[in-house]
C-alpha positions as CSV (number, residue, x, y, z in Angstrom):
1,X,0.0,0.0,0.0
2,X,2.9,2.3,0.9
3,X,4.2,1.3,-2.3
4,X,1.3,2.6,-4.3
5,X,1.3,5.7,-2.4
6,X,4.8,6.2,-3.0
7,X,4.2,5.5,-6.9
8,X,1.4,7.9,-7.2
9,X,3.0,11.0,-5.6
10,X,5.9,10.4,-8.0
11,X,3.9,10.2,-11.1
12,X,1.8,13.5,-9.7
13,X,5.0,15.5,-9.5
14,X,6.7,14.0,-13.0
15,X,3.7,14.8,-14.1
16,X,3.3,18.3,-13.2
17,X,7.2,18.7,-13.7
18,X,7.0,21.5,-16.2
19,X,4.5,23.5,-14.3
20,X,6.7,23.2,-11.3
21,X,9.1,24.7,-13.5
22,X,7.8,27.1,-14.5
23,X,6.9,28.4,-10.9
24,X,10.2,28.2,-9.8
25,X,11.3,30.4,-12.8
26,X,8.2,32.9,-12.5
27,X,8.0,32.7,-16.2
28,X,4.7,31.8,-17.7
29,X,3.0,29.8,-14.9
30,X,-0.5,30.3,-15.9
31,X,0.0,28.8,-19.7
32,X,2.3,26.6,-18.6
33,X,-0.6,24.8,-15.8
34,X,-2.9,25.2,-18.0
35,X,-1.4,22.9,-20.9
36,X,0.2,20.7,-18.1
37,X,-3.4,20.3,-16.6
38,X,-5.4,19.8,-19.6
39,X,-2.8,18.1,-22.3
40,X,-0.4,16.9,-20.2
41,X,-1.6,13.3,-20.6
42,X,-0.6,13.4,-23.6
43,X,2.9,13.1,-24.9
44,X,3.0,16.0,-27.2
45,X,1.2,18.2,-24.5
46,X,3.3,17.8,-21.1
47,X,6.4,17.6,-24.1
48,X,5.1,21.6,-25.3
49,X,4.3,22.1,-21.2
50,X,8.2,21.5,-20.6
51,X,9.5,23.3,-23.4
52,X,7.1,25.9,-22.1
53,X,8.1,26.1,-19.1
54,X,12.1,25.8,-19.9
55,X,12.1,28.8,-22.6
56,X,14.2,31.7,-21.3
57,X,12.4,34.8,-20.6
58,X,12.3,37.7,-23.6
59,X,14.8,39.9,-22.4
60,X,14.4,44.0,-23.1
61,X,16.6,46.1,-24.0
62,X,16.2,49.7,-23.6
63,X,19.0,51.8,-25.0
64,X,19.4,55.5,-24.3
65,X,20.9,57.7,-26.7
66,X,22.1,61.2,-25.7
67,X,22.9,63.8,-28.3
68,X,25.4,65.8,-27.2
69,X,26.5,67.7,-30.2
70,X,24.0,70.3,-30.0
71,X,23.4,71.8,-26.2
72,X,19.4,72.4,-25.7
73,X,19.2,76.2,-25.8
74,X,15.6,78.0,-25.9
75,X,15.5,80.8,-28.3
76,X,12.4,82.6,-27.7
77,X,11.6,84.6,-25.0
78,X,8.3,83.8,-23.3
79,X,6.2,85.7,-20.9
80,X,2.5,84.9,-18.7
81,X,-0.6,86.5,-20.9
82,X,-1.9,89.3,-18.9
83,X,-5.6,87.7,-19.0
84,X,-5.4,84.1,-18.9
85,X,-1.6,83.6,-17.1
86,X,-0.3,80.9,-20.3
87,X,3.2,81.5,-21.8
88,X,3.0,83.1,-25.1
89,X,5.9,84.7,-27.4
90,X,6.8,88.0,-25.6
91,X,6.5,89.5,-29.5
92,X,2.9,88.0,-29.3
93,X,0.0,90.9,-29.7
94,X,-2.7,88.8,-29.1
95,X,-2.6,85.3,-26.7
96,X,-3.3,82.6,-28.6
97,X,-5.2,80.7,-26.5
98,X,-7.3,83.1,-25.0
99,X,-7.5,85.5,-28.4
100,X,-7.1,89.0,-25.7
101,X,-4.4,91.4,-26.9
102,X,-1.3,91.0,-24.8
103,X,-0.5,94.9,-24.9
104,X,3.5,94.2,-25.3
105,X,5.5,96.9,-26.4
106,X,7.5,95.9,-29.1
């Protein structure tokens, strides 16, 4: 009886060997189960379930570029609108968001 017991907790975790896996990576448990669970009785399924679950994870790679050839230098010289408080163009006569005349002296 031991025996069977013994054979049947074995087979259980071969059995759900790739999703085991795949927890222990934390790389696509859910799909991973969920073939294990429904096709892993067949060959081909708990076969995919392994590769699955042994795949190495997509790695991203985020690359910065800086251009430092050119400084960033602002050219225009801006100023609040008198009526609604935006920044304009201090040559601006009338705010182009509110359409009031700013009243700069130019």
């Amino acid at each position: 009886m031991e025996t069977l017991e013994g054979l049947a907790t074995i087979l259980f975790f071969l059995y759900f060997l790739p999703t085991l896996i795949a927890i222990s990576r934390w790389y696509g448990i859910g799909r991973v189960f969920a073939l294990n669970l429904f096709l892993g009785w067949t060959l081909v399924g708990w076969v995919v379930a392994l590769t699955l679950a042994l795949t190495p994870k997509a790695k991203t790679t985020v690359q910065i570029v800086q251009n430092t050839s050119q400084p960033a230098v602002i050219t225009e010289d801006r100023r609040p609108c008198p009526s609604c408080a935006e920044r304009i163009l201090a040559q601006a006569k009338v705010c182009h968001f509110c359409k009031e005349p700013t009243g700069f002296a130019q």
